[in-house]
C-alpha positions as CSV (number, residue, x, y, z in Angstrom):
1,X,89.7,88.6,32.6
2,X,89.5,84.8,32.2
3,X,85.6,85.2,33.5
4,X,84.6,87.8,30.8
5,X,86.1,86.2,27.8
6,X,84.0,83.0,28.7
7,X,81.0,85.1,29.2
8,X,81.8,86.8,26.4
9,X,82.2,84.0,24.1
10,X,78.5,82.9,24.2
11,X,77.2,86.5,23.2
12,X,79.7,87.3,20.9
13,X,82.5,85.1,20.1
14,X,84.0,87.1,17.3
15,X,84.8,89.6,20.1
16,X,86.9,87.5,21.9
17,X,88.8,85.8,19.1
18,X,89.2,89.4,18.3
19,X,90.6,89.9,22.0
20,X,92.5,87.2,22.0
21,X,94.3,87.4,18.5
22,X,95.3,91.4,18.9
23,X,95.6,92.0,22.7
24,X,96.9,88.8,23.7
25,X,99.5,89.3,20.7
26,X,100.2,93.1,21.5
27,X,101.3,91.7,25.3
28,X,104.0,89.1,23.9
29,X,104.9,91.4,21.6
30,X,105.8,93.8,24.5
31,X,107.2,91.4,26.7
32,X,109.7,90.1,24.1
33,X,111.1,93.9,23.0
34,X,111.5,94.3,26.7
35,X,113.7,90.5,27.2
36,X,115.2,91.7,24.2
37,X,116.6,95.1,25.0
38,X,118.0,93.5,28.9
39,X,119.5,91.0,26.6
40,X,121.4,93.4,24.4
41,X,122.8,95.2,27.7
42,X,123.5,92.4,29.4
43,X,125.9,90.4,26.6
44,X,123.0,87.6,25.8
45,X,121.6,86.7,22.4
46,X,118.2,88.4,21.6
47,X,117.3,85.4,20.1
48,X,117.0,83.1,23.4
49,X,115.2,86.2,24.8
50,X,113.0,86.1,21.9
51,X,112.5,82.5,22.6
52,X,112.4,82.6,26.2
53,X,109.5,85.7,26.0
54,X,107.5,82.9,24.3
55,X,107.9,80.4,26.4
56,X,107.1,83.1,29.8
57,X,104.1,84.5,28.1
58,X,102.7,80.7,27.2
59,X,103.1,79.6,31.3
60,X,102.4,83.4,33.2
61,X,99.1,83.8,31.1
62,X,98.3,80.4,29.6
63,X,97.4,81.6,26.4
64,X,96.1,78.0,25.4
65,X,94.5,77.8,28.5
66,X,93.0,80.8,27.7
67,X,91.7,80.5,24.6
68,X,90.9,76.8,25.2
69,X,88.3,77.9,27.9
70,X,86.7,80.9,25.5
71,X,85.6,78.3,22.9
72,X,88.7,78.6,20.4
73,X,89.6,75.0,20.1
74,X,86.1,74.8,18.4
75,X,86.9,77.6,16.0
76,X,90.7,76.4,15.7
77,X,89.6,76.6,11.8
78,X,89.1,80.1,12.3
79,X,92.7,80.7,13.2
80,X,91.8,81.9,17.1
């Protein structure tokens, strides 16, 4: 996935800020309802599993990383 998005970014960078501001997003969004819901049945606080989703999305799928590597920190302007 890495691979394309680099590829990508050349051709058509708007594509993969696009990419990486709505899919990227949808995923943590996901992951977080699900830490939140165990939470809530297990007796913990959403909010650490809110906070905790942030921090496991950041290291499983290095979002910086990521978006470092498709050009982004030279659109940081752009909001990528």
């Amino acid at each position: 996935m890495t691979r394309l998005l680099i590829t990508e970014f050349s051709h058509d960078p708007d594509f993969t800020q696009s990419f990486l501001a709505g899919r990227m997003r949808k995923g943590k969004t996901h992951l977080q309802g699900c830490l939140v819901e165990i939470a809530i049945t297990q007796g913990a606080s959403p909010e650490m599993a809110a906070e905790m989703s942030g921090m496991l999305f950041g290291m499983a799928l290095g979002n910086s990383c990521s978006g470092c590597c498709a050009g982004c920190a030279r659109r940081r302007r752009r909001k990528c």
